[in-house]
Backbone bond lengths (Angstrom), bond angles and torsions (degrees), N, CA, C in turn:
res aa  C-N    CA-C-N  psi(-1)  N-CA   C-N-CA  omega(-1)  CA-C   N-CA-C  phi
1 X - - - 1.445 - - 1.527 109.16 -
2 X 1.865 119.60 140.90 1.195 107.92 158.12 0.915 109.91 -128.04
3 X 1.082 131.24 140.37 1.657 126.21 154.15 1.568 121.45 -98.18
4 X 1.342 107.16 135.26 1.620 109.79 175.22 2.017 113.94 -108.91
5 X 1.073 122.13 138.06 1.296 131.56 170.86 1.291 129.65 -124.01
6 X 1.165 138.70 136.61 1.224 133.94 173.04 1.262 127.18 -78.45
7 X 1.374 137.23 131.22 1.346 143.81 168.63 1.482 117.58 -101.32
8 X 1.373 112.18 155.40 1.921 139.61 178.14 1.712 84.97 -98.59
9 X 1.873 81.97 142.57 1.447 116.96 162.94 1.865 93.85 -101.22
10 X 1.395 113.59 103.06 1.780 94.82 158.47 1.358 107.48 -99.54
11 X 1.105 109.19 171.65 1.320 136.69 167.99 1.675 131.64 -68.71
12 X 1.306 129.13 103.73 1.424 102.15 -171.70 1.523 106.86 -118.76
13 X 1.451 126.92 132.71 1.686 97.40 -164.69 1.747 112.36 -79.47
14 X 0.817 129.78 -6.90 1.657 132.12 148.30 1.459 142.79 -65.50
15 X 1.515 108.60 -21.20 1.494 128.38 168.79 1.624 123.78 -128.48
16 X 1.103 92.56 15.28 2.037 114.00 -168.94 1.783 100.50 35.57
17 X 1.190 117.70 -129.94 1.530 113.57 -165.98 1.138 130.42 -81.19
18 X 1.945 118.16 122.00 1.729 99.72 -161.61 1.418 92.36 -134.73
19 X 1.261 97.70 146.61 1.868 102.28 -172.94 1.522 126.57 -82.91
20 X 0.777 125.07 120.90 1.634 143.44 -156.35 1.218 111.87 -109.81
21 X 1.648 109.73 102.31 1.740 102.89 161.25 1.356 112.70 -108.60
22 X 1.217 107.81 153.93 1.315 113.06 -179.89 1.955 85.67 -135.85
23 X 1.173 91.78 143.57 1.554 102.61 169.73 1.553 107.81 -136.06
24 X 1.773 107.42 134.97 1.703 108.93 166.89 0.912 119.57 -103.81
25 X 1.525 127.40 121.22 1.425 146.42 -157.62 1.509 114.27 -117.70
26 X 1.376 126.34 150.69 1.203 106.12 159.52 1.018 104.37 -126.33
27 X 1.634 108.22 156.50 1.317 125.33 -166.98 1.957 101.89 -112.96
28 X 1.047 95.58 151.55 1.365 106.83 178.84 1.551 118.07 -83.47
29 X 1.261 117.38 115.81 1.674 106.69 170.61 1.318 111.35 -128.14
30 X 1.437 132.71 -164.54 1.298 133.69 171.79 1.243 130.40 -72.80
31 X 1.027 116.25 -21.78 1.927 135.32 147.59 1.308 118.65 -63.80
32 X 1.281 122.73 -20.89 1.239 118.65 161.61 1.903 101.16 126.69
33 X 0.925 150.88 -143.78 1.752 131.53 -177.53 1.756 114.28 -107.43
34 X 1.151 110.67 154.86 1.767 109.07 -174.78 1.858 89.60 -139.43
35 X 1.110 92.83 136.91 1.615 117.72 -179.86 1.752 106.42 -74.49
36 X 1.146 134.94 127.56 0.909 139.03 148.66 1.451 118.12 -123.51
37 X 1.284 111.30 157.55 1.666 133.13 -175.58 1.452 120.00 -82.33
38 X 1.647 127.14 49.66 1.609 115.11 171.39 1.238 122.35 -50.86
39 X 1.682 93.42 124.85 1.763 83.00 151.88 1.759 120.88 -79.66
40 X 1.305 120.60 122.24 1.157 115.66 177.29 1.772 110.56 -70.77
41 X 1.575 117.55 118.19 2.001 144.14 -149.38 1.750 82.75 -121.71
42 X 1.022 142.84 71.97 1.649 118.33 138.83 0.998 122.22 -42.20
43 X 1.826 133.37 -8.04 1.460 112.26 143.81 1.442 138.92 -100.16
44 X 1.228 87.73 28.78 1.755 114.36 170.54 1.398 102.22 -106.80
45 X 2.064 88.64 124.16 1.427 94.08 169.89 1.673 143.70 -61.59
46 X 0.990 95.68 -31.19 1.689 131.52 169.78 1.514 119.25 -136.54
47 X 1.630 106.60 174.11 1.548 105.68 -178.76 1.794 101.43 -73.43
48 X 1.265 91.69 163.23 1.731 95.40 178.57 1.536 110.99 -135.42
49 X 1.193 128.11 117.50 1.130 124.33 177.39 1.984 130.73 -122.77
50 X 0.901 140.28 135.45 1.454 126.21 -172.12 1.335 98.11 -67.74
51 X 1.752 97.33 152.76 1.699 122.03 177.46 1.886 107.49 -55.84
52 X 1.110 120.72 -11.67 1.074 115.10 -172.26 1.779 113.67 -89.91
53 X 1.418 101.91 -22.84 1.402 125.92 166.91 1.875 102.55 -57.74
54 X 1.408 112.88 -66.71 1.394 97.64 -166.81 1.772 109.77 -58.35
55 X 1.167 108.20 -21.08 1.376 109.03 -174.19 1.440 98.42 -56.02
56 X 1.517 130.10 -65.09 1.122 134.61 167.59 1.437 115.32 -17.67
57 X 0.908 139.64 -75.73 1.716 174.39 -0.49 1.690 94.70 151.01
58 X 1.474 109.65 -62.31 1.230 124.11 164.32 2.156 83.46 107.80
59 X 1.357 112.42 61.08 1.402 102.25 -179.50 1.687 97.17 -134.56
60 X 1.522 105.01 116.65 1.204 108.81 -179.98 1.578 110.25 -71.66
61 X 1.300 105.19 126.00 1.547 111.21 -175.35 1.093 99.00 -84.29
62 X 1.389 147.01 -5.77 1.932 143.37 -168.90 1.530 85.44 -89.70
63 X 1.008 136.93 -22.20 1.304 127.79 166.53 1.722 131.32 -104.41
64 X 1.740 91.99 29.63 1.775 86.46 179.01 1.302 95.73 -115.19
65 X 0.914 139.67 160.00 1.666 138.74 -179.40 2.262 104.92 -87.85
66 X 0.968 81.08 136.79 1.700 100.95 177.01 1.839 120.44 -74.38
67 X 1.510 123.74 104.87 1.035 99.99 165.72 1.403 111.18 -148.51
68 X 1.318 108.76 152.31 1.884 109.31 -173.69 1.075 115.21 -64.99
69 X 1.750 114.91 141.61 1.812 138.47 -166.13 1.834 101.51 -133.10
70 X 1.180 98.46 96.54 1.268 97.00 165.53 1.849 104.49 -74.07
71 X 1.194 95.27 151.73 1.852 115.59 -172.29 1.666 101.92 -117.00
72 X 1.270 102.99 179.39 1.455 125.75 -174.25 1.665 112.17 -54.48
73 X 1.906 104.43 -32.70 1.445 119.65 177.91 1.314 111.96 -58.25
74 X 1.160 104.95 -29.99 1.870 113.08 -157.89 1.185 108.81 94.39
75 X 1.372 139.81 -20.89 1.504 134.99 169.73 1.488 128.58 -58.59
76 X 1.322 129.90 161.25 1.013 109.18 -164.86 2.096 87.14 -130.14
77 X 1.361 93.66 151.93 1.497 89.73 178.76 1.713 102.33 -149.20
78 X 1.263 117.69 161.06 1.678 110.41 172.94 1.826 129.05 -95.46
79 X 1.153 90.07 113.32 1.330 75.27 -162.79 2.067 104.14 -104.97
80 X 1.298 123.40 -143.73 1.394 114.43 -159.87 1.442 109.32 -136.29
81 X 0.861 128.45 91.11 2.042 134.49 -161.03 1.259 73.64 -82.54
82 X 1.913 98.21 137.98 1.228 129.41 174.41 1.776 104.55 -156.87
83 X 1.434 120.67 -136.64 1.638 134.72 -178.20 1.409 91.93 171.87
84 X 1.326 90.96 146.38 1.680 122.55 176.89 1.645 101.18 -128.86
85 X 1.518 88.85 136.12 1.970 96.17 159.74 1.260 118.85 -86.95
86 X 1.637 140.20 128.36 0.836 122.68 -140.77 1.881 84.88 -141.37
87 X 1.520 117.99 138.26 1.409 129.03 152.73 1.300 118.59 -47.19
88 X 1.421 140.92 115.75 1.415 115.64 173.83 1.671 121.21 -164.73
89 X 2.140 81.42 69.68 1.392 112.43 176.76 1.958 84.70 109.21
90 X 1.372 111.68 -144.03 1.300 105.02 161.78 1.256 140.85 -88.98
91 X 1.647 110.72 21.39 1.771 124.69 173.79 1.414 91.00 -87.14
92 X 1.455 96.12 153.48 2.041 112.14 136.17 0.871 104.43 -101.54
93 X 1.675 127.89 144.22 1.381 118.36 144.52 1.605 93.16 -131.98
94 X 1.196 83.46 165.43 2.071 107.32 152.35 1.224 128.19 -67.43
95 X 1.250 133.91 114.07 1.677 131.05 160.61 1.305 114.74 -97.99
96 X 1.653 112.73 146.82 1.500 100.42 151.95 1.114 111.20 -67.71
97 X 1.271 118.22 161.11 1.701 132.83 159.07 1.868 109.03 -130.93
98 X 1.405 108.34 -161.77 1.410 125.04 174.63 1.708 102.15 -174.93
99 X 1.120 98.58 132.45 1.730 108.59 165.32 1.129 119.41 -83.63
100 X 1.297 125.54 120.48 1.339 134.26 170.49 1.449 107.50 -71.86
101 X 1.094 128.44 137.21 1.906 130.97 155.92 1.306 110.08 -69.13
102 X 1.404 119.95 -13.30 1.443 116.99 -179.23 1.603 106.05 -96.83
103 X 1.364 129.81 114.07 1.423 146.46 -138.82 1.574 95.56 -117.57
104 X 1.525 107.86 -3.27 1.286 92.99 -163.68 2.309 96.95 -113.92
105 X 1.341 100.06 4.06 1.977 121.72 -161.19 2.205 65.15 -87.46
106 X 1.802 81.40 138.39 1.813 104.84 150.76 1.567 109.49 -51.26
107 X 1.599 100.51 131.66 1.782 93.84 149.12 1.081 138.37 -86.98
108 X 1.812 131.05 117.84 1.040 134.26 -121.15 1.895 100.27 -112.70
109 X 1.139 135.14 171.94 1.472 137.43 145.07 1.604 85.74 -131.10
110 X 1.821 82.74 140.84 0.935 108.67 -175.36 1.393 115.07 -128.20
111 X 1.090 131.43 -144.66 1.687 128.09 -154.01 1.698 106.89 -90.66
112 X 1.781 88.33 -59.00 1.592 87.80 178.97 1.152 132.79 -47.78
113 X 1.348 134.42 137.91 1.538 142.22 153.76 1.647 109.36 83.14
114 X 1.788 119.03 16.51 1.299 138.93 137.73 1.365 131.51 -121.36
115 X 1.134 117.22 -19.01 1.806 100.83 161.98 1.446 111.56 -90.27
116 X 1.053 112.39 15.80 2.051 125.71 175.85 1.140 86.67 -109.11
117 X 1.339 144.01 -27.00 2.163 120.39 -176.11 1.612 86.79 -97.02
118 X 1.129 119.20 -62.21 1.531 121.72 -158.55 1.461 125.48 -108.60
119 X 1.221 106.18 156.28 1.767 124.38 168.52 1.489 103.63 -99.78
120 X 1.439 111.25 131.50 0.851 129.33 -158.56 1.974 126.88 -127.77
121 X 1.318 100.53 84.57 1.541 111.53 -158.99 2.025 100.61 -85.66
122 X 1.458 93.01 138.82 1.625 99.87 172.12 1.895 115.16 -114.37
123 X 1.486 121.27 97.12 1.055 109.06 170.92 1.715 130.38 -90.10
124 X 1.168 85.39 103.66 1.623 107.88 175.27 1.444 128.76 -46.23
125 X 1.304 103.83 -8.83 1.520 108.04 -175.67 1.777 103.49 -128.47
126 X 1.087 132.84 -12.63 1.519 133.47 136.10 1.367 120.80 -97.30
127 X 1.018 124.85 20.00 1.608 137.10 171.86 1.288 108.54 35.21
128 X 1.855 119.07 60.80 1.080 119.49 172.98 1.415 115.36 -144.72
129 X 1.291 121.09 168.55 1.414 135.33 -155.68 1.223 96.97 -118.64
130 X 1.512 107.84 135.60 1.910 112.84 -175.89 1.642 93.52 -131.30
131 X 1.408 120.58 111.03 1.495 112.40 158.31 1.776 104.86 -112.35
132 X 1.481 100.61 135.91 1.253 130.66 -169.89 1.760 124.49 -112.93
133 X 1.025 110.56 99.05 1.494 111.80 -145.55 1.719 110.68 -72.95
134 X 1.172 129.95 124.47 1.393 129.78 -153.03 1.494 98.81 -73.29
């Protein structure tokens, strides 16, 4: 399987042009799947999503276990290890994730449980993203 996506060049006025993917995925819940917007973070360890997401999701967080995630700040905060089923192209798979309490942080994909299925090519001159399933 491959899938190809397109990515944005934004603008940042401290680093001039930086490439931006965002990918829409759907995730699987008990209602059946809801699309959300990752930004795909290769320096995110896992996907990251706000607590308000699992609510969506239908994932009781009194039953995910709590443990501290230091972030990009250097701070450290607790957030909620869980897994999401995730659309991705015509696979499902499982990811880890973690809920952030902070509702207001991007939802992220992160490393785990996609650079283990796929190779992952960036073309810079059609500004698009090719993952290629191993």
């Amino acid at each position: 399987m491959k899938l190809k996506f397109p990515y944005v060049i934004e603008s940042s006025f401290e680093f001039g042009s930086i490439p931006t993917i965002n990918l829409w995925l759907n995730v699987k819940s008990a209602h059946g799947v809801i699309p959300f917007s990752f930004l795909f973070d290769t320096g995110a360890d896992v996907a990251s999503l706000p607590t308000s997401a699992a609510k969506r999701l239908g994932i009781d967080l009194d039953r995910c276990p709590q443990l501290p995630m230091s972030g990009y700040e250097g701070t450290t905060i607790s957030v909620y290890k869980s897994q999401i089923a995730i659309e991705f192209g015509d696979r499902d798979f499982k990811i880890p994730c973690v809920f952030n309490p902070n509702n207001e942080v991007p939802i992220l994909l992160g490393r785990a449980g996609i650079l283990d299925r796929f190779n992952i090519f960036l073309d810079g001159k059609k500004k698009e993203i090719t993952f290629v399933e191993l």
